[in-house]
N, CA, C and O atoms as CSV, one atom per row, in Angstrom:
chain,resi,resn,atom,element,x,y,z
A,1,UNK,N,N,-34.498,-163.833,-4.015
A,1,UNK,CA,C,-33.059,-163.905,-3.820
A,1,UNK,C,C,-32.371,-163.881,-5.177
A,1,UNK,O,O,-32.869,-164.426,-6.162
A,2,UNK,N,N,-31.229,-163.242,-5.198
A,2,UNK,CA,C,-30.397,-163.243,-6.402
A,2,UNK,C,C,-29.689,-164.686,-6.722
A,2,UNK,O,O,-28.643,-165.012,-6.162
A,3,UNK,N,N,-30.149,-165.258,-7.376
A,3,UNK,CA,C,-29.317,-166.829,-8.139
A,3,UNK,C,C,-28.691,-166.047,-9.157
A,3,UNK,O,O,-29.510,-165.634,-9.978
A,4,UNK,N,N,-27.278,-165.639,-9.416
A,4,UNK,CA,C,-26.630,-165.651,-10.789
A,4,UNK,C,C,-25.425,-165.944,-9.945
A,4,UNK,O,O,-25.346,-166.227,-8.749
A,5,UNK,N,N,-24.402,-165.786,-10.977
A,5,UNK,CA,C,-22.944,-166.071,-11.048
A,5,UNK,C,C,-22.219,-165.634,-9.922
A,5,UNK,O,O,-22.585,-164.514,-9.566
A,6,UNK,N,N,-21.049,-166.267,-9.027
A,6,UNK,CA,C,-20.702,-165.938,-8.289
A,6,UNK,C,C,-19.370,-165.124,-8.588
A,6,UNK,O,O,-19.156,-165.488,-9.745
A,7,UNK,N,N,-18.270,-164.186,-8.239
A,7,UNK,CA,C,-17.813,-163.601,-8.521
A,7,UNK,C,C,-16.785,-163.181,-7.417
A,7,UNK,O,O,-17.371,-162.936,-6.363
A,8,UNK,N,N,-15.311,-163.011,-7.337
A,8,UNK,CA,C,-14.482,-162.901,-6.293
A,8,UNK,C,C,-14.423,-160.917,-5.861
A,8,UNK,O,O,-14.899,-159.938,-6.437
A,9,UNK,N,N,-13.726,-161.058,-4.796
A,9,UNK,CA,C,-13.442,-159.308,-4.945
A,9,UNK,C,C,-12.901,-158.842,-5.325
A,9,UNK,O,O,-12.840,-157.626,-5.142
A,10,UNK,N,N,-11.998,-159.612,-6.262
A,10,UNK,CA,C,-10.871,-159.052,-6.916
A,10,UNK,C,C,-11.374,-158.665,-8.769
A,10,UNK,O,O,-10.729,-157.914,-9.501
A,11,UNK,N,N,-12.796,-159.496,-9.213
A,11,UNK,CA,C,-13.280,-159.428,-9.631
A,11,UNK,C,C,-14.278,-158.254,-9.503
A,11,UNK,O,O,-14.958,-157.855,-10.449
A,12,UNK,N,N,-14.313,-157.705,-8.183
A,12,UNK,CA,C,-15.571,-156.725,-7.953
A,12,UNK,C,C,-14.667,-155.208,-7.793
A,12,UNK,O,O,-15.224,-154.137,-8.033
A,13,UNK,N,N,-13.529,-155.267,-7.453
A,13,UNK,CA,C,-12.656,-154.607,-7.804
A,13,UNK,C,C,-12.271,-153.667,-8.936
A,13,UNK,O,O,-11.735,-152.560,-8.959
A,14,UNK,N,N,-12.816,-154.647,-10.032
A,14,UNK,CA,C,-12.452,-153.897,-11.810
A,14,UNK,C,C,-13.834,-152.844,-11.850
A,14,UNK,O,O,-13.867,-152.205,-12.901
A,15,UNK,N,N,-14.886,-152.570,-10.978
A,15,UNK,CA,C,-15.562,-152.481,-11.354
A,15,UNK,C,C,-15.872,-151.002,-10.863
A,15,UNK,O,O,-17.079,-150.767,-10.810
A,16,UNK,N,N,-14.973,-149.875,-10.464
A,16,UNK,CA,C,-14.733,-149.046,-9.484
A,16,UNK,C,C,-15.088,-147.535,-10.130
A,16,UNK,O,O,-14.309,-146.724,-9.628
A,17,UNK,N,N,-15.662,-147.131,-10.721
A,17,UNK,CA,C,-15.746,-145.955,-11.387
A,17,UNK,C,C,-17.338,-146.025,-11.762
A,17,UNK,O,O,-18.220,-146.853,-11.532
A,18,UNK,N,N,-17.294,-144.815,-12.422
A,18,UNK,CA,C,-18.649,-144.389,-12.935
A,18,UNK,C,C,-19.347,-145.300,-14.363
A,18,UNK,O,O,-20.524,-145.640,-14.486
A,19,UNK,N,N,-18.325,-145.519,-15.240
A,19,UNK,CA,C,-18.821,-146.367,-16.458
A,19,UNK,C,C,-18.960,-147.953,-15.749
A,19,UNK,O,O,-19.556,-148.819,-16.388
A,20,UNK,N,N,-18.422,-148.242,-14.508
A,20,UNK,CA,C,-18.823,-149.619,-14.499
A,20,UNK,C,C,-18.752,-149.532,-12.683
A,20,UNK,O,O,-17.742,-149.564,-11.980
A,21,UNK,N,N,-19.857,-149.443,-12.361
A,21,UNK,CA,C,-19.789,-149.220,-10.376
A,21,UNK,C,C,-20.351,-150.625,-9.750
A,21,UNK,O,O,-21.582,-150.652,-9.772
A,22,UNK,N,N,-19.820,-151.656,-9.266
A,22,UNK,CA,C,-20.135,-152.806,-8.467
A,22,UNK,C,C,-20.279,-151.886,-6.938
A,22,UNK,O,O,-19.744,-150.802,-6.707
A,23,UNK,N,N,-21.111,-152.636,-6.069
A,23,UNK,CA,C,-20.413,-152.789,-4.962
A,23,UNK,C,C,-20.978,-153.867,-4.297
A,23,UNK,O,O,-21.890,-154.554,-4.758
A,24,UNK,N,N,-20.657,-153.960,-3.647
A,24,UNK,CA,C,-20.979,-155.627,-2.026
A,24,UNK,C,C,-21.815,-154.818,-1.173
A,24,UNK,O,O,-21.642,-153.610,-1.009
A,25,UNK,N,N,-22.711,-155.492,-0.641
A,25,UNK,CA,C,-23.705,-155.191,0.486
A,25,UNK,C,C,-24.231,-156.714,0.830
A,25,UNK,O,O,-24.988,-157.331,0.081
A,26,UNK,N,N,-23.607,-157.341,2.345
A,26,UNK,CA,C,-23.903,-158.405,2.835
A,26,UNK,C,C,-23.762,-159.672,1.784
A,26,UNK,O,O,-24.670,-160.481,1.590
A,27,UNK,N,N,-22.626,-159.705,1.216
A,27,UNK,CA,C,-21.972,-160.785,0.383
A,27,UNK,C,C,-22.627,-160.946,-1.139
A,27,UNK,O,O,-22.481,-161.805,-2.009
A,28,UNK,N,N,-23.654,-159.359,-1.038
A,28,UNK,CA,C,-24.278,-159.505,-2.663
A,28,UNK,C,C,-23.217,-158.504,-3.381
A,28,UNK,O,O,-22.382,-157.697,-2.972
A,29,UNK,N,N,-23.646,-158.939,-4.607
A,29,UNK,CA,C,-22.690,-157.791,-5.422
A,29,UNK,C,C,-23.780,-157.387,-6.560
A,29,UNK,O,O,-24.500,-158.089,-7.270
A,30,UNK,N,N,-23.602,-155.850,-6.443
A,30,UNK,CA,C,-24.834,-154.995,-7.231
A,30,UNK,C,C,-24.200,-153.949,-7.987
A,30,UNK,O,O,-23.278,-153.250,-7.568
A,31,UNK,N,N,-24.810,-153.866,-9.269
A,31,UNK,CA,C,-23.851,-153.277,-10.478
A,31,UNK,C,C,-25.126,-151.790,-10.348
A,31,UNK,O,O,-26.298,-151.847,-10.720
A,32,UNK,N,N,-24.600,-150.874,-9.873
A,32,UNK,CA,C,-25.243,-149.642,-9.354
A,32,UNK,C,C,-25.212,-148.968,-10.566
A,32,UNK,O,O,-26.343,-148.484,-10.621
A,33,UNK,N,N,-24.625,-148.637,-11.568
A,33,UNK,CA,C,-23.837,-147.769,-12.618
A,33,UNK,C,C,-24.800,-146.608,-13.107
A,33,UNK,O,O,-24.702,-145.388,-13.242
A,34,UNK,N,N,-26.121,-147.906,-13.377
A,34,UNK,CA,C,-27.677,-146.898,-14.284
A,34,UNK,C,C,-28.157,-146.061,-12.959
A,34,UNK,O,O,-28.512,-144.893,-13.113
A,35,UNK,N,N,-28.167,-146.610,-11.760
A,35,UNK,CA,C,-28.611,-145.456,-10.108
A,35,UNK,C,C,-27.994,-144.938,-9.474
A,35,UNK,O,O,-28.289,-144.565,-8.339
A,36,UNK,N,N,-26.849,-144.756,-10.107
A,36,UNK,CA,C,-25.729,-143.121,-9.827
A,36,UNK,C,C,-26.483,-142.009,-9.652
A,36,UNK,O,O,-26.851,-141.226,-8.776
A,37,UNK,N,N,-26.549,-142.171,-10.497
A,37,UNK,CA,C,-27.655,-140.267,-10.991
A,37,UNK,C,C,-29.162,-140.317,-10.244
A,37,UNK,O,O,-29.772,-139.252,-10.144
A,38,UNK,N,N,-29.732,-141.491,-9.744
A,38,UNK,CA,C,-30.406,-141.823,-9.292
A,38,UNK,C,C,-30.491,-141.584,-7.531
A,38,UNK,O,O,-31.437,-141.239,-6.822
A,39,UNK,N,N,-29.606,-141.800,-7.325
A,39,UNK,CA,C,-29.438,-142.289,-6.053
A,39,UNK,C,C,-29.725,-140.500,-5.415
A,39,UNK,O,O,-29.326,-139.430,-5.874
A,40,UNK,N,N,-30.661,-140.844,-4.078
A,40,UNK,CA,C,-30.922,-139.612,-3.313
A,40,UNK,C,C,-29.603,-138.944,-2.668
A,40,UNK,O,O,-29.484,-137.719,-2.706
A,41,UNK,N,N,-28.704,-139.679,-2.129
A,41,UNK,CA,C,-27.653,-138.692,-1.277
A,41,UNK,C,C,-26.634,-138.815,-2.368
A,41,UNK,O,O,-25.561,-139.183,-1.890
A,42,UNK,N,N,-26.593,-138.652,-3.561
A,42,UNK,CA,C,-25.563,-138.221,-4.729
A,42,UNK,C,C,-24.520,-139.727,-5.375
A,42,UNK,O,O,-24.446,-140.917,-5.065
A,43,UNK,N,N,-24.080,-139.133,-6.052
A,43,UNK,CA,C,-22.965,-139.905,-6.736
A,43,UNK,C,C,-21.753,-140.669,-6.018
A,43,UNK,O,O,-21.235,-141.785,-6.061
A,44,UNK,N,N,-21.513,-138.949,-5.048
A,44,UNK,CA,C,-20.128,-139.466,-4.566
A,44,UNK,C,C,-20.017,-140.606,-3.345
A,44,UNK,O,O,-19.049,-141.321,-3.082
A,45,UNK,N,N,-20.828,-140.568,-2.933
A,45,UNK,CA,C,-20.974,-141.570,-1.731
A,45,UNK,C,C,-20.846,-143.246,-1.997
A,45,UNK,O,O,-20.373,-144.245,-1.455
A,46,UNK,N,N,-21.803,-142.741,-3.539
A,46,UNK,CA,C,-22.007,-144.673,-4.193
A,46,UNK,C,C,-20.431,-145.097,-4.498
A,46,UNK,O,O,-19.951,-146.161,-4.105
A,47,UNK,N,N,-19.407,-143.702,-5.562
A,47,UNK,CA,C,-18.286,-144.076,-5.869
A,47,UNK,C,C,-17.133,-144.193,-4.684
A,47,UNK,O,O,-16.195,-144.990,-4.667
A,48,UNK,N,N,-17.369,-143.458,-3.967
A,48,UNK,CA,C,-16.550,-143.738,-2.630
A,48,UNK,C,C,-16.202,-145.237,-2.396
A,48,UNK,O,O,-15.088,-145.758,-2.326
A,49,UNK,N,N,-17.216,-145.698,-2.312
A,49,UNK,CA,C,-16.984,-147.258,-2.609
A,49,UNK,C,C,-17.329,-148.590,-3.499
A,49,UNK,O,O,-17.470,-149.762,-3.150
A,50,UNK,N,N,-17.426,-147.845,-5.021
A,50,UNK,CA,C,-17.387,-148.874,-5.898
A,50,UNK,C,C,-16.269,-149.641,-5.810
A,50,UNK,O,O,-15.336,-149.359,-5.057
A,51,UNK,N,N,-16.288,-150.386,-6.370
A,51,UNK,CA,C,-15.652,-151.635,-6.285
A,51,UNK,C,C,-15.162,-152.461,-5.071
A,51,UNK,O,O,-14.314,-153.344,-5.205
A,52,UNK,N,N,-15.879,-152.058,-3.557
A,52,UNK,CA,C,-15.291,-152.357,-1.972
A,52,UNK,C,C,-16.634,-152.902,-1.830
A,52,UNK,O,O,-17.535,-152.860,-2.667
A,53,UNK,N,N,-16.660,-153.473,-0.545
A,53,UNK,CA,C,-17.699,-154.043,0.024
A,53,UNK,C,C,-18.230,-153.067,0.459
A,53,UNK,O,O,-17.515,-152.541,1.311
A,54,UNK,N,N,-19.289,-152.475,0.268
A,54,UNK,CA,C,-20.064,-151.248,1.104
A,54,UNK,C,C,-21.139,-151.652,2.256
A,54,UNK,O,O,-22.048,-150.871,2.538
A,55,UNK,N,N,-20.957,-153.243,3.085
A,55,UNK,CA,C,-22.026,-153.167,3.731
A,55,UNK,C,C,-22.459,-152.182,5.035
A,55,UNK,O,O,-23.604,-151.849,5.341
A,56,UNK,N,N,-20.849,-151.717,5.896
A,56,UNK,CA,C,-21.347,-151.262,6.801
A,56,UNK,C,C,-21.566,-150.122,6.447
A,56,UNK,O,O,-22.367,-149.732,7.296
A,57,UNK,N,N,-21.338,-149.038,5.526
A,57,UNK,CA,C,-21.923,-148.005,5.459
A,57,UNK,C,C,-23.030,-147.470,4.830
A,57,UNK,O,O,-23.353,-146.292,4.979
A,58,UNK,N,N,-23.747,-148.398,4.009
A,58,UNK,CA,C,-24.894,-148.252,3.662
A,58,UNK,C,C,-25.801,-148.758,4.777
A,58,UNK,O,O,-26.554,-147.891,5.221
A,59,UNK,N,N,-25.922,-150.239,5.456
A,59,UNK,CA,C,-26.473,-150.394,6.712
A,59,UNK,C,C,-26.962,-149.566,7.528
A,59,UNK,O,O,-28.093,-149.541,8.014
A,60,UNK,N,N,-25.213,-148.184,7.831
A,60,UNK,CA,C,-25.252,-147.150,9.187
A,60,UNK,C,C,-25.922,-146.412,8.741
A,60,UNK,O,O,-26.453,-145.931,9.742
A,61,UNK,N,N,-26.537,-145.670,7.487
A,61,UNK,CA,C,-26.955,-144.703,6.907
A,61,UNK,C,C,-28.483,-145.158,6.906
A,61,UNK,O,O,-29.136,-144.377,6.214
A,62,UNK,N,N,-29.244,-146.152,7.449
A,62,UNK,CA,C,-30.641,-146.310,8.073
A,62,UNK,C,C,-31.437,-146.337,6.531
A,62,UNK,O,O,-32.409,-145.618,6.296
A,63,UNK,N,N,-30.879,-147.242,5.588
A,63,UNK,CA,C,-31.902,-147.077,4.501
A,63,UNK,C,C,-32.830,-148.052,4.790
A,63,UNK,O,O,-32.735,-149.153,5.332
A,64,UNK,N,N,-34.337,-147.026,4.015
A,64,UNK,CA,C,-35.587,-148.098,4.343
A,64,UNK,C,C,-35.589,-149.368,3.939
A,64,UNK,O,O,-34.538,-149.911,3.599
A,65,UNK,N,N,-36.897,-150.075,3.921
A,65,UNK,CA,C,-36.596,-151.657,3.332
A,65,UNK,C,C,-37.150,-151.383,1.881
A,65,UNK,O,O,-37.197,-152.380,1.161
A,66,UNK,N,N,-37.692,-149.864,1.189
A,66,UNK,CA,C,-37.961,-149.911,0.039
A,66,UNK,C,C,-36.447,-149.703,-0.724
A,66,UNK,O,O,-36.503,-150.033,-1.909
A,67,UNK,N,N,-34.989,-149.179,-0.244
A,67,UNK,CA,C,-33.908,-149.369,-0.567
A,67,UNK,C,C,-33.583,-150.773,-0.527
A,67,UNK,O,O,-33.022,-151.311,-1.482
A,68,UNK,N,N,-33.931,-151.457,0.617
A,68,UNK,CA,C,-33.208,-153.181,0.403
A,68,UNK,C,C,-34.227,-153.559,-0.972
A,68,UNK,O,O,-33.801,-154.389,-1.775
A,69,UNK,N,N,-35.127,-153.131,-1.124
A,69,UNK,CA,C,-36.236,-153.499,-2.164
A,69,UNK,C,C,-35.943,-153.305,-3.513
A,69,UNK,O,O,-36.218,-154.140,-4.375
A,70,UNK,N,N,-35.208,-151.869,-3.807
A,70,UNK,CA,C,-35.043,-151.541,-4.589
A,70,UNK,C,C,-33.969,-152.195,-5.380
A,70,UNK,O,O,-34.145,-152.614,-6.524
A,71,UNK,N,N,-32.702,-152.275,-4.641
A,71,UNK,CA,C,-31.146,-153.173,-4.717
A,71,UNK,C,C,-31.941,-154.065,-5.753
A,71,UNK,O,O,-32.065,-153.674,-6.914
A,72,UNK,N,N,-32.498,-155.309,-5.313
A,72,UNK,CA,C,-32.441,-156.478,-5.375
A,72,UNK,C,C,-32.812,-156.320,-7.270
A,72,UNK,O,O,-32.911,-157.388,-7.874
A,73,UNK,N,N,-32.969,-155.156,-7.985
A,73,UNK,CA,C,-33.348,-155.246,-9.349
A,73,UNK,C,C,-31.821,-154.909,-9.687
A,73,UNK,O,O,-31.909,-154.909,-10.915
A,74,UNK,N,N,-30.645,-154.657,-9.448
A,74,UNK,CA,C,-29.377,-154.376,-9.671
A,74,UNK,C,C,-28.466,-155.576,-9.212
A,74,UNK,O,O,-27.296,-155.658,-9.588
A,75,UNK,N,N,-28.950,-156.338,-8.531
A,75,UNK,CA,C,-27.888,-157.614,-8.035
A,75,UNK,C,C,-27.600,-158.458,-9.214
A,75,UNK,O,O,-28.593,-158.859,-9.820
A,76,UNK,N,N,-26.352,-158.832,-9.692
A,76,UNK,CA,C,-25.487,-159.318,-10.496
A,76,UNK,C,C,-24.954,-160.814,-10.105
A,76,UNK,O,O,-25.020,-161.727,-10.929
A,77,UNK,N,N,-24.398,-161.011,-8.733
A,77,UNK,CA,C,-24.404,-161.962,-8.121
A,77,UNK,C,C,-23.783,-161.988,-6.724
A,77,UNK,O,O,-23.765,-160.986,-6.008
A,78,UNK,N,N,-23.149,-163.462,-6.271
A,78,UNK,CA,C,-22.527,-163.435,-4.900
A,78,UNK,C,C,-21.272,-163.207,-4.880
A,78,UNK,O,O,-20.775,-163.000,-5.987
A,79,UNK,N,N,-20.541,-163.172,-3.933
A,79,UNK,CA,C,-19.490,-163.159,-3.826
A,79,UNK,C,C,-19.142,-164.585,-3.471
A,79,UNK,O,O,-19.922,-165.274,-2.814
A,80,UNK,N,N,-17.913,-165.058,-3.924
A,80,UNK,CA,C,-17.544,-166.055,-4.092
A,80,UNK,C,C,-17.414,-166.783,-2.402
A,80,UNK,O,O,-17.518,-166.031,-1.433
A,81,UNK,N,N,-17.213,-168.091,-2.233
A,81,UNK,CA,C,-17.035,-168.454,-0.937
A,81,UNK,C,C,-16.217,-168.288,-0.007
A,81,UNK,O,O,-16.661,-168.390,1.136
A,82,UNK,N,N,-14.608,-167.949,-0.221
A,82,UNK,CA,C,-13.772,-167.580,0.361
A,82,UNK,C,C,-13.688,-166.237,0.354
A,82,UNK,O,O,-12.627,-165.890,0.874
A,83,UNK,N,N,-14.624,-164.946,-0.163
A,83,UNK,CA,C,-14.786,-164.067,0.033
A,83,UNK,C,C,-15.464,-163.309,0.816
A,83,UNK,O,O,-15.370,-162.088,0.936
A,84,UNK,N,N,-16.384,-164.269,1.534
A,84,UNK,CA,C,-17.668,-163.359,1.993
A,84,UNK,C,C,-17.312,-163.433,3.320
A,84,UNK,O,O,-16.758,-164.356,3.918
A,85,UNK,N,N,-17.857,-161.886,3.892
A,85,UNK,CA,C,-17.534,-161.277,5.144
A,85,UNK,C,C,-18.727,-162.294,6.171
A,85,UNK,O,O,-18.286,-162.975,7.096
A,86,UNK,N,N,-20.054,-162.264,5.880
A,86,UNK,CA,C,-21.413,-162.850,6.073
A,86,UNK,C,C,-22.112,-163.607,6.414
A,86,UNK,O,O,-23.332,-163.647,6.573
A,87,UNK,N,N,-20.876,-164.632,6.616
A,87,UNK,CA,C,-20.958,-166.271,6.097
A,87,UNK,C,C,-22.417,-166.750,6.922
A,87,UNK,O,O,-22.810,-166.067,7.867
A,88,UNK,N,N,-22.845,-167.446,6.671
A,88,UNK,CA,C,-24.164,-167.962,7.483
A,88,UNK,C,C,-23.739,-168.565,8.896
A,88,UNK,O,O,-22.546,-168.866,8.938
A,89,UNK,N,N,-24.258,-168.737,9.732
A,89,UNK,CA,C,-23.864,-169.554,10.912
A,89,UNK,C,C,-24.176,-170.912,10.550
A,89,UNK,O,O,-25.174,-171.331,9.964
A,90,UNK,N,N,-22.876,-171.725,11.117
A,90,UNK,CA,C,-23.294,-173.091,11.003
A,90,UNK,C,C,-23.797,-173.655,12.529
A,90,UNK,O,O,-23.227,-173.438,13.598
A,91,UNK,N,N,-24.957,-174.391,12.322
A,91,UNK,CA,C,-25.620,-175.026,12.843
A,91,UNK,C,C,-24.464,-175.710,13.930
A,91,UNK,O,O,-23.276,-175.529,13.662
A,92,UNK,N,N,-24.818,-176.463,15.106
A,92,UNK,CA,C,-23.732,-177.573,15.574
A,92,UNK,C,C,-25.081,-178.162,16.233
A,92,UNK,O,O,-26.110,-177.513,16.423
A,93,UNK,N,N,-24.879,-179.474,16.534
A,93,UNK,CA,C,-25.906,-180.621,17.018
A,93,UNK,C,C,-25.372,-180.955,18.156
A,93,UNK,O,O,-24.155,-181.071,18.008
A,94,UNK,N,N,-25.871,-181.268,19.746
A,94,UNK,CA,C,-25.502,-181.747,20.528
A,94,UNK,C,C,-25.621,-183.360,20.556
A,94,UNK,O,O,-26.428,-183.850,19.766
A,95,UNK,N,N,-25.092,-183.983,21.162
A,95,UNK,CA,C,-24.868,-185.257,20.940
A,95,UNK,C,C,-25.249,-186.007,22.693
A,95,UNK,O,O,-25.145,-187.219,22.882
C-alpha cells in the first residue's frame, strides 16, 4: 500500500499536463508523467484526465492486475479525507 503524504484535489489539479500528470484512481493519486510515452493506448487518454480523478475510466477500460501492479511504483499519495470519492464502509454493531 502507498503510505506517503496526503494531498487535496485541488492540489491534484496543478498537476494537469504533460511536464507534471497526477491522476486519482480509487482515492490514490499517481504522478504518471515518466509512463506517458509508456503507456499502451497513448498519451492522450492519460492527459484527458490529468489532474481529475480517473477512476471510472480506467476501471471501464478492463486493465489487468499487472496494470493495478504496475501503478503502485508511481503512487505519490492519498487523497485527502474530505476528498475521497471511496470512502471505506463503516462498520455499524447491532446492539
Amino acid at each position: 500500500m502507498c503510505s506517503v503524504p496526503q494531498y487535496s484535489m485541488a492540489d491534484v489539479s496543478e498537476h494537469c499536463d504533460g511536464t507534471s500528470c497526477w491522476i486519482v484512481v480509487s482515492d490514490k493519486i499517481y504522478d504518471v508523467t515518466e509512463f506517458l510515452s509508456k503507456h499502451p493506448g497513448g498519451i492522450e487518454i492519460i492527459l484527458e484526465h490529468a489532474g481529475h480523478d480517473a477512476t471510472i475510466p480506467f476501471e471501464s477500460k478492463g486493465h489487468s492486475n499487472m496494470a493495478y501492479t504496475l501503478m503502485e511504483q508511481y503512487c505519490v499519495g492519498h487523497l485527502i479525507e474530505k476528498d475521497r470519492r471511496f470512502k471505506p464502509k463503516e462498520t455499524t454493531t447491532k446492539m
